[in-house]
N, C-alpha and C positions, 0 to 999 in steps of 0.2 A: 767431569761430572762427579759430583761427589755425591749426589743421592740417589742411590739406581734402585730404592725401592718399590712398589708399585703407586700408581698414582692413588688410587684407593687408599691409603694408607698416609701419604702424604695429604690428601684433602682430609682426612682423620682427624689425624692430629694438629692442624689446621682451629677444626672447627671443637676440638677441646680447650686449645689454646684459646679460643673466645670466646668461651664461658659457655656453647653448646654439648650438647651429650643425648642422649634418649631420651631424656625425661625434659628438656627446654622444648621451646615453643618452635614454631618452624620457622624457617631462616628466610622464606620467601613472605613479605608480609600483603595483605588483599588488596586488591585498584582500590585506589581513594577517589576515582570517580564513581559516579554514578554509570550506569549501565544505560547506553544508547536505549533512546527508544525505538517503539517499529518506526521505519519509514516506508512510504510511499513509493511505491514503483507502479510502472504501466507497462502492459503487453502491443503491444503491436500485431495485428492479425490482416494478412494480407489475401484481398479475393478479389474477383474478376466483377464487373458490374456494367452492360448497356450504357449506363449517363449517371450525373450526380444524384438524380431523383430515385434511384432504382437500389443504386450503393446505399445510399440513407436507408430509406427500408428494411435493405438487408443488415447494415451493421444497427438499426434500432431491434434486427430478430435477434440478432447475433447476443448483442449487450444484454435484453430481458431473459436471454434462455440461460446461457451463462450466470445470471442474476438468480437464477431458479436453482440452480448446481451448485451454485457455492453464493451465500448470503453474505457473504462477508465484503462481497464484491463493490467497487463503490459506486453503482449505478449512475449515479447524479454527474460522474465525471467523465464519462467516456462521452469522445470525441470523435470526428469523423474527418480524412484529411488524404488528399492525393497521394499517392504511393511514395512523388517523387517528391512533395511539398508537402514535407508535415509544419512548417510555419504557418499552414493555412486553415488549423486545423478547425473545425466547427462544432461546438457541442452538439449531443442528441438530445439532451432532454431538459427540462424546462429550469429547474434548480431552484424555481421561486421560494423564498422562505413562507411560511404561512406563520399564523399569532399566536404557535404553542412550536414553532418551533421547528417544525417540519417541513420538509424539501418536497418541493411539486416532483410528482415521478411520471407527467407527460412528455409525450415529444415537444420539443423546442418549437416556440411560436406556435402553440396549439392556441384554438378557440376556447373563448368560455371562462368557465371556472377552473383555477388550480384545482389541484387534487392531491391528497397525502397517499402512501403506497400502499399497498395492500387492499382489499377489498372490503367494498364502505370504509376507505380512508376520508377524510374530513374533505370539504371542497369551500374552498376561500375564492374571495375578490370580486371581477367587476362584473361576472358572470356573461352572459350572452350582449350586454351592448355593443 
């Protein structure tokens, strides 16, 4: 060994020898990417339900209340799907677009008129035939 000084000292002198010191710019330089956007994740919530008729129900209470507590929630996409078959999953609510742009916030295969969210949301389409 012929330099048994501390490493401190040896990364020092290092970084004098390359034209670094206090006053240079910092030696680690920023991502030259762009910063991921958000993505999309899904919770999975598991409960007990009679039949499919009953489970629906409940996960269309479950989705809107949840929907009420945090707005940021994506309503339009939650799904409904056997414990052991989520390949089978089935949407809750309607997703129709409407002619400014907004998403039907009914149950899935509902009668009638679409309808935008929130109350006196806009109501499009074929109506009651």
């Amino acid at each position: 060994m012929r330099d048994n000084r501390s490493p401190y000292w040896r990364q020092r002198r290092a970084v004098l020898a390359l034209g670094g010191g206090r006053d240079a710019g910092p030696l680690i330089a920023p991502p030259r990417r762009p910063p991921r956007p958000p993505r999309f994740f899904t919770v999975h919530l598991g409960f007990t339900a009679p039949g499919a008729a009953d489970a629906r129900e409940l996960a269309v209470a479950y989705a809107e209340a949840l929907s009420l507590l945090r707005p940021e929630l994506a309503l339009g996409a939650a799904a409904l799907s056997p414990a052991d078959a989520w390949h089978r999953a089935e949407r809750l609510f309607c997703g129709a677009v409407g002619p400014d742009g907004e998403h039907c916030a009914d149950v899935a295969h509902h009668p009638g008129f679409h309808h935008a969210p929130g109350p006196g949301g806009l109501g499009w389409g074929d109506g009651d035939a």
